[in-house]
C-alpha positions, 0 to 999 in steps of 0.5 A, spaced: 313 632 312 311 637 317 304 634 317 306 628 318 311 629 324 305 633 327 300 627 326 305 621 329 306 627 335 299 627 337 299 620 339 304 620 343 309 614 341 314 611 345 317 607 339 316 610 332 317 606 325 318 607 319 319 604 312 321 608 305 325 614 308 330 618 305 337 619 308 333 627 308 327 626 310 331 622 316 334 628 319 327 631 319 323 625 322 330 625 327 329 632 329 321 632 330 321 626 334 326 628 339 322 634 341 317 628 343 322 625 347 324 619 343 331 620 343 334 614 340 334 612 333 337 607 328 336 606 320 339 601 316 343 607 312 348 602 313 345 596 310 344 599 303 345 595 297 344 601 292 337 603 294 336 611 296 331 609 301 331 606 307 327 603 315 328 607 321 325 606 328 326 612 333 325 610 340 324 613 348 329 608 350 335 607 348 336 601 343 342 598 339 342 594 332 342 587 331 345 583 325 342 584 318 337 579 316 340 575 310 336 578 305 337 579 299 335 587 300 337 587 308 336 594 308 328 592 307 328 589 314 331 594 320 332 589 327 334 592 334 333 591 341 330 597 345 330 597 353 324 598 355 322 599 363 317 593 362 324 589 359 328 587 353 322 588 345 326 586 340 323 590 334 323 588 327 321 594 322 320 590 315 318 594 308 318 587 304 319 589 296 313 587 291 313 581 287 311 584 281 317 588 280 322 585 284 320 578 283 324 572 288 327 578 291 320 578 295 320 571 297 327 570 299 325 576 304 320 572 308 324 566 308 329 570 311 324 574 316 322 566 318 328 564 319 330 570 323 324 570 328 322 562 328 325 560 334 323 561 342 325 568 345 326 571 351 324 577 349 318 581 348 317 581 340 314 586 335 315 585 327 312 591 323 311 594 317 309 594 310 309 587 308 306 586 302 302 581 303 297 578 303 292 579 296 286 577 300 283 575 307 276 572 307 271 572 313 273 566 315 281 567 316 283 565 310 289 568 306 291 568 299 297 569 299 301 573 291 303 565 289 298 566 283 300 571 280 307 566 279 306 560 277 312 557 276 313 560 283 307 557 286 309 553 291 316 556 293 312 564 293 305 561 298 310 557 302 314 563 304 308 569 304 305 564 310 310 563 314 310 569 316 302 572 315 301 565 319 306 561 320 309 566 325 303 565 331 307 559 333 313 562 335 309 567 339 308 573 333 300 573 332 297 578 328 295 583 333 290 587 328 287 580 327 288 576 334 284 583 337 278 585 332 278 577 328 277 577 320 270 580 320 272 587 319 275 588 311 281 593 312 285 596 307 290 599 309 293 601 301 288 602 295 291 602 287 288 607 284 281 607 281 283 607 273 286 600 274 280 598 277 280 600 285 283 594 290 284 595 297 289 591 301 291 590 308 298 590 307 301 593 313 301 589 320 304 589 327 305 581 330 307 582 337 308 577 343 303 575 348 308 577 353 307 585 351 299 584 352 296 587 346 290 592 348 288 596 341 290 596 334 288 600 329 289 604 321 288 610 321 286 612 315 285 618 315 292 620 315 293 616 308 286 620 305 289 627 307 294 624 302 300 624 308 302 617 306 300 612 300 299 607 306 295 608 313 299 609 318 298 602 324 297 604 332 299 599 337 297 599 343 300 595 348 300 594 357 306 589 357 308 584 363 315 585 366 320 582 364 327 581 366 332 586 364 339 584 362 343 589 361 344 591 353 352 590 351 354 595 346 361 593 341 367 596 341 
């Protein structure tokens, strides 16, 4: 943990996302963080349907939750609201469960996301996270998404993976790692260990709205070869517009 927090501290974040924290390690990281200055924080620690695990994300500006998303999980998929001097970013911090274990559990959390984010928004927008998906990317922008591996799924599965690796571009949330660098690079973000046959994918992506002026976005893979996750950690760097600012209501 400490390791962790000290690589994330010397990149000197703004906003912090994380998927798959337990209710110890989000003291710890809640601690840390606030050092750094980022001083708001929430999680779905509220949300959680049995699970022990959760998403969290820490901000220098203050922030408030929105609704769950109507997954079947929807602790998977943590939704706020940050005030940011550049405007409101709705941040959507997403840990989509793999389709071997959870099945249609997967496909009805991208189904979900779509529903959530397909529409015209007046806000900045980000969505983060360990999706899942896809299985692959060619040279010449092609995805293959899991529909494959469930064939008496196929159509349903490719459908819901799509609309949010893809089909969210249209409503304003390109892939930025993609928008930024095109689909030479091969990126792989996780591996599966070597004695089931080494494989690498990029599962972990940023989409973010034109309106925040994407400048970089890269992996570092370096914290996953030195162990401190099973994923590369992803940086997005942004120079956003102004937006207007509508004052953030809390309830109650």
């Amino acid at each position: 943990m400490p390791a962790q927090a000290e690589a994330v501290s010397r990149h000197e974040p703004d906003v912090v996302a994380l998927q798959e924290v337990t209710e110890e390690r989000r003291s710890h990281w809640s601690h840390h963080l606030r050092e750094d200055g980022l001083e708001h924080f929430a999680d779905s620690s509220y949300l959680l349907s049995g699970r022990p695990k959760q998403t969290f994300v820490a901000s220098r500006w203050p922030l408030v939750t929105l609704p769950a998303i109507p997954a079947p999980q929807p602790e998977r998929v943590l939704s706020v609201v940050i005030e940011s001097p550049w405007g409101q970013i709705e941040v959507h911090n997403a840990h989509v469960p793999n389709g071997s274990t959870y099945g249609l559990v997967k496909v009805a959390t991208f189904e979900a996301m779509h529903e959530r984010l397909a529409r015209p928004c007046d806000r900045h927008r980000i969505l983060c996270g360990d999706l899942n998906a896809p299985q692959e990317e060619g040279p010449n922008g092609e995805v293959v998404t899991f529909a494959g591996d469930h064939p008496r799924h196929a159509e349903r599965w490719d459908a819901a993976e799509r609309s949010v690796l893809t089909g969210l571009a249209e409503w304003d949330l390109a892939d930025l790692y993609r928008s930024l660098h095109g689909y030479g690079p091969s990126e792989a973000t996780w591996e599966r260990s070597k004695r089931r046959g080494s494989v690498g994918r990029r599962l972990d992506h940023v989409f973010a709205s034109a309106s925040l002026g994407g400048i970089a976005c890269d992996y570092h893979h370096a914290w996953r070869e030195a162990k401190l996750s099973d994923h590369s950690a992803v940086e997005a760097v942004f120079e956003p517009a102004v937006l207007a600012r509508p004052r953030l209501r809390r309830k109650g």
